[in-house]
N, C-alpha and C positions, 0 to 999 in steps of 0.2 A: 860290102859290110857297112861302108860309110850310109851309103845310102838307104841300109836298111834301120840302122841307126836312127836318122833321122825322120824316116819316116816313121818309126814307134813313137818318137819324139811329139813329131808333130801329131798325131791321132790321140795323146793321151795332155795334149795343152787342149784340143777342139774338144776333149771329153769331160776335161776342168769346167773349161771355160762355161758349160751346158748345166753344170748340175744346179742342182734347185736347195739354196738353203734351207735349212728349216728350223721353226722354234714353237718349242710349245709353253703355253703357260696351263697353269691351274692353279683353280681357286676352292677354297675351302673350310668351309664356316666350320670347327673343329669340335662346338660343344662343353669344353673342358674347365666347368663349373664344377667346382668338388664336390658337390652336396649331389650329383647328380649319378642317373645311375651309371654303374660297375665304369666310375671316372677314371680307376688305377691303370685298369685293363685298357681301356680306351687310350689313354692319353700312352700308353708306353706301344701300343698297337701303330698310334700316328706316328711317333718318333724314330720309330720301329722301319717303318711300312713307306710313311710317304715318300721316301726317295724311289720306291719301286716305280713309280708312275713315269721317270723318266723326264720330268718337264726341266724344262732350266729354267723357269721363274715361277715360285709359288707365294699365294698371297695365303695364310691362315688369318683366320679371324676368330676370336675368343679364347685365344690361350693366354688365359688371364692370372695366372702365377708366374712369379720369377724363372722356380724349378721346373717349370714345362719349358717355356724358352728357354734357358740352358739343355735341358734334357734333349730338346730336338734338334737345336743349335749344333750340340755336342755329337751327335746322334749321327748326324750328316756333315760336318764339317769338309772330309774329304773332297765330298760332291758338291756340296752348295757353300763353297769360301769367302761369299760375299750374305750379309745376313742385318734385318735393319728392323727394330721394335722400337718402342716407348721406353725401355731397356738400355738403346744402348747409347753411347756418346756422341757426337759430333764425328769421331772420329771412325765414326761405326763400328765399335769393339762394344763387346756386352758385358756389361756393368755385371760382375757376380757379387751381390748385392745382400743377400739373406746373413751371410756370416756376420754383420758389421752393422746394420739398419735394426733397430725397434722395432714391436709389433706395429701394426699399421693403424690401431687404435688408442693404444697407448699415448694419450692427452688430456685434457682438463676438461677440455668441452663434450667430451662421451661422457663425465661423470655429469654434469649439467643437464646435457641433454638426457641423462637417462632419469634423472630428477623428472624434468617434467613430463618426460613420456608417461611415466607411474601417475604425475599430478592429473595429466591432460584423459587416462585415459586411452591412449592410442594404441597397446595390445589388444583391447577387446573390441577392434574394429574388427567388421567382419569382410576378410579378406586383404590379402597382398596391398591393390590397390589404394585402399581407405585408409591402412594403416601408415603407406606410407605417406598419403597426403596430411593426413592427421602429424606426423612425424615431423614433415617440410612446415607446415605452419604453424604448428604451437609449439617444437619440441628440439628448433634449433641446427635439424638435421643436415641441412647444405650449411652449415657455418664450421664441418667439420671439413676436415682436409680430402681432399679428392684420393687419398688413395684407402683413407676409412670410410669414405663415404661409399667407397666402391665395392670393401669389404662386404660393409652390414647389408647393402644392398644383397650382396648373389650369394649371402648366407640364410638370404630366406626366411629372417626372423627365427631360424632354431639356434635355442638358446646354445644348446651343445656345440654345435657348428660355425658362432658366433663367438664364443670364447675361446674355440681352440684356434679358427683361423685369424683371427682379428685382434686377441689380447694375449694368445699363449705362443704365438707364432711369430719367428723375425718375418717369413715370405714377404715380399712387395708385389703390388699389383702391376702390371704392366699394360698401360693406360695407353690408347683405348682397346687395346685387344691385338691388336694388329703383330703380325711377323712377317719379314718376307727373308724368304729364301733365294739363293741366287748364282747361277754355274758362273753368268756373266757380271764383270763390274757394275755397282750401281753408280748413276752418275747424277751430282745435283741432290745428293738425297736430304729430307726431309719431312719432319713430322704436325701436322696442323692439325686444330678441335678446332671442329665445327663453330662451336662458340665458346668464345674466353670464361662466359660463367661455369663457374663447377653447376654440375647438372648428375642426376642419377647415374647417365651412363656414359660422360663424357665422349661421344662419338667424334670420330676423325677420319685422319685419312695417311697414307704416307704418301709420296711422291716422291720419283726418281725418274731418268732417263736409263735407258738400255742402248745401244750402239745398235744400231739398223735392226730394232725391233719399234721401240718407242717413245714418247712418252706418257709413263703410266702411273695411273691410283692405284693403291691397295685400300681396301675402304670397307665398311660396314653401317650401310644407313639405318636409320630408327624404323623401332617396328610398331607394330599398331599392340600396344600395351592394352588391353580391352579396358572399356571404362572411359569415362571424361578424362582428360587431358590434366593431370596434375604433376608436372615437371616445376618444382615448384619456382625457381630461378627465372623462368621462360613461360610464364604464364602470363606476363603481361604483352608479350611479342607473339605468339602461337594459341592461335584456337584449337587446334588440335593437333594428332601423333602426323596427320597425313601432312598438317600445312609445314608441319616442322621436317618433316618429311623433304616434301617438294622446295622450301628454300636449301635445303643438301643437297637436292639436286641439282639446281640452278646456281651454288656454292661450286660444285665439283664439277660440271661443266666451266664454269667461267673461269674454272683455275691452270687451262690450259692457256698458254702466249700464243698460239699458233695453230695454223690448222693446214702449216706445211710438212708436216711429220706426224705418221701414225698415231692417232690418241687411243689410249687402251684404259676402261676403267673395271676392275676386276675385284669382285666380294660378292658378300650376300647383300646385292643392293636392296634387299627388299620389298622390289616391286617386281612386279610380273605377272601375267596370265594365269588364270586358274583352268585348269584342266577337267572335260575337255573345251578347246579353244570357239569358243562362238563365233561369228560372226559378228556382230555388236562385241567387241572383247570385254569382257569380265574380267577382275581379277585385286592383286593386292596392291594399294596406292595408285588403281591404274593411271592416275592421269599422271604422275612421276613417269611414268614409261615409256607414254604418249609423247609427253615433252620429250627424253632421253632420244626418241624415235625422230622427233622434229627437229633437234638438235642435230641429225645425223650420228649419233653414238647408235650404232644398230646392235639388237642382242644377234649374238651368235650360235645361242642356244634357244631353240624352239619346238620341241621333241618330245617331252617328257618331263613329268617332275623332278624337282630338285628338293624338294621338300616333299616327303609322302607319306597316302596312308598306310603302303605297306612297311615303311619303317615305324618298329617298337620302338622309337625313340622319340617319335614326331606326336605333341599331345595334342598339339590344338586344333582349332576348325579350320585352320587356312595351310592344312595339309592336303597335299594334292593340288601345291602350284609349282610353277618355276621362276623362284625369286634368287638365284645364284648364278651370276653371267658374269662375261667377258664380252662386256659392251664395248666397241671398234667405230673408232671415227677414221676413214682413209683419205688420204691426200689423194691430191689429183693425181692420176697417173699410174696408179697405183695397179701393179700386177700381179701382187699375192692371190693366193687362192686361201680360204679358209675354211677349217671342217671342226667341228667339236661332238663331243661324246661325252658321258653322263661316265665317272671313276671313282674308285673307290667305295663303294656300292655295294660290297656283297659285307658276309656277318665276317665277324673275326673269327676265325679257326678255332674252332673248339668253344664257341660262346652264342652266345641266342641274341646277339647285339651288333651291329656294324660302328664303325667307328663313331658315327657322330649321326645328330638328329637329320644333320643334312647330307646328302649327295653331291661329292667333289663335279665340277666340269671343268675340261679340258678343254683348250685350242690349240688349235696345230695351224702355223704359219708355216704357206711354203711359197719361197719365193725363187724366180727362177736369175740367176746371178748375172745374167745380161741382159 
C-alpha cells in the first residue's frame, strides 16, 4: 500500500513539475466618447462583457469618464483586484471622484477664451481641424486646464454636448484614457505623458511589472489627425502627427531598464500594416513599426485587421489595418511560445454595433515551468 502510495506520489510531482504556465493579455481601444454612437450600450456591454475573455491583464484605452472606470472597475472587481488609471492614487485605489469635484470647465479662462473665439471667429472654420487650430492660437485654448481641455476637445464642438458634459456635469476626465485590469499584483506601477505640455490629447502610457510575465506598457499612441499638424503646444518640436508619433516610440521603447526580462508593449499603438500586406509594406506610421521591428519589440499579431471596413463603427480611410498589438521584446533564452487571436469582435446581442470601433487582441503566453 506504502508503495503504492508513493508511487501516485511520485507520478503526480513529474506531472507538476511538466505543466506549462500560461497568461493571456488583451488589449483594447474601447471607444467610449459620449457623443458617440449607441455609447450607453457600448460602454455597459464592455463592463458587462470584458471579463468573458478570460485574460488576466487587460490594457483599455479611451475610457475617458470617471463613471466608465468605476463602472468597469466595479463591474469586475472580483476577477481583476488589481486595477490602475489616471484615476486612481499612488496607492492604487480609485479616486470616486464625481460626487465632490466641479464641472471640468467650470473657470475663468472658458469665459475668456469664449470671448475671443466669438472675436476671432473660429466657429465658422470649416471643419474640426481649423477650428481648433484657430482656437489653440487666438482664443487661448491650451491655457485651460487639461481636464477642460479634454472636455471641449471629444465634445466635438456641439454646443448641447459641451455644456452638459463640461459645465452641467461633476464627471472628471480620466487622463490619458488608459485602464488596466489585473488578476495578478501590479508592481512598480505608474503613470507618465508623453510630454509635460497640456496638449489636445494628453497621450501616455502606464507602466508596471507582472511577476514571470513582465514588464509592460499600457499605451495609446497619436493618430494621424488628417490635416497639417496643429497641436498647438508642440508645434515648435513636431513637423507632423507621424514625427510626434515616432518620438513615442522611441519614448516607450527607451522606457524599459533592461532587456533581461520580457518587455511587453500593449494598446492601439497606432501603427501597423494596411491590409492586404505588400511586400514593400504599406501601412500607418509605417516607419514607427519598422523601428518597433528593429528594436526587437515584434508585433504578435499579423493576421487580420484590428481596425475594419466591416465594422459600422470604423469612419475613416485607414480602416482595414492592424494598428492594435502586443508588441513582445524576449530575453535570451526565452521558451514561451506565443499565439494571439483577433476578440471581442462580433455585434452586441440584440444591437447593429460591436463594442467599440476597434477589434480587442489577445496573447496567450505559455510557458513550460521547467
Amino acid at each position: 500500500m506504502r508503495l503504492l502510495f508513493g508511487l501516485v506520489v511520485f507520478v503526480l510531482w513529474q506531472h507538476t513539475d511538466c505543466l506549462t504556465r500560461t497568461t493571456k493579455l488583451l488589449t483594447l481601444n474601447t471607444f467610449l466618447i459620449n457623443i458617440q454612437t449607441e455609447y450607453q450600450k457600448r460602454a455597459e456591454h464592455i463592463a458587462n462583457n470584458i471579463g468573458s475573455t478570460q485574460a488576466d491583464i487587460i490594457c483599455l484605452q479611451e475610457v475617458w469618464d470617471d463613471k466608465d472606470v468605476l463602472a468597469i472597475v466595479k463591474a469586475n472587481q472580483e476577477k481583476y483586484p488589481y486595477t490602475l488609471s489616471g484615476l486612481h492614487n499612488e496607492t492604487q485605489e480609485l479616486l470616486q471622484s464625481s460626487k465632490t469635484n466641479r464641472p471640468r470647465c467650470l473657470e475663468l479662462g472658458v469665459l475668456v477664451m469664449a470671448i475671443r473665439t466669438v472675436a476671432n471667429g473660429c466657429l465658422g472654420e470649416e471643419g474640426d481641424a481649423a477650428r481648433l487650430k484657430c482656437l489653440m492660437e487666438k482664443a487661448g485654448y491650451l491655457d485651460l486646464s487639461r481636464q477642460c481641455i479634454a472636455c471641449l476637445t471629444f465634445s466635438g464642438f456641439d454646443i448641447g454636448s459641451l455644456l452638459k458634459n463640461c459645465l452641467f456635469s461633476n464627471i472628471q476626465t480620466n487622463l490619458p484614457g488608459l485602464l488596466v485590469l489585473s488578476k495578478r499584483k501590479l508592481l512598480n506601477p505608474s503613470m507618465t505623458y508623453f510630454r509635460q505640455e497640456k496638449t489636445l490629447f494628453n497621450r501616455g502610457y502606464i507602466s508596471f511589472e507582472v511577476d514571470q510575465v513582465g514588464d509592460i506598457r499600457c499605451t495609446h499612441q497619436t493618430s494621424d489627425s488628417l490635416g497639417d499638424y496643429y497641436d498647438g503646444n508642440l508645434r515648435t518640436v513636431y513637423g507632423s502627427w507621424e514625427d510626434q508619433h515616432f518620438d513615442e516610440t522611441k519614448t516607450l521603447i527607451s522606457s524599459f531598464p533592461n532587456d533581461k526580462i520580457r518587455s511587453i508593449i500593449m494598446g492601439d499603438v497606432n501603427t501597423g500594416p494596411f491590409l492586404p500586406i505588400q511586400t514593400e509594406l504599406q501601412g500607418y506610421f509605417i516607419d514607427s513599426y519598422k523601428y518597433y521591428k528593429s528594436q526587437m519589440f515584434m508585433p504578435t499579431f499579423e493576421t487580420t485587421c484590428t481596425y475594419c471596413l466591416e465594422n459600422p463603427l470604423a469612419m475613416d480611410i485607414d480602416s482595414g489595418s492592424i494598428i492594435d498589438q502586443v508588441l513582445v521584446r524576449t530575453p535570451e533564452g526565452d521558451i514561451a511560445t506565443y499565439k494571439t487571436m483577433r476578440v471581442f469582435d462580433n455585434l452586441i446581442p440584440g444591437e447593429t454595433v460591436p463594442a467599440s470601433d476597434h477589434y480587442a487582441v489577445e496573447l496567450l503566453i505559455e510557458t513550460p515551468s521547467h
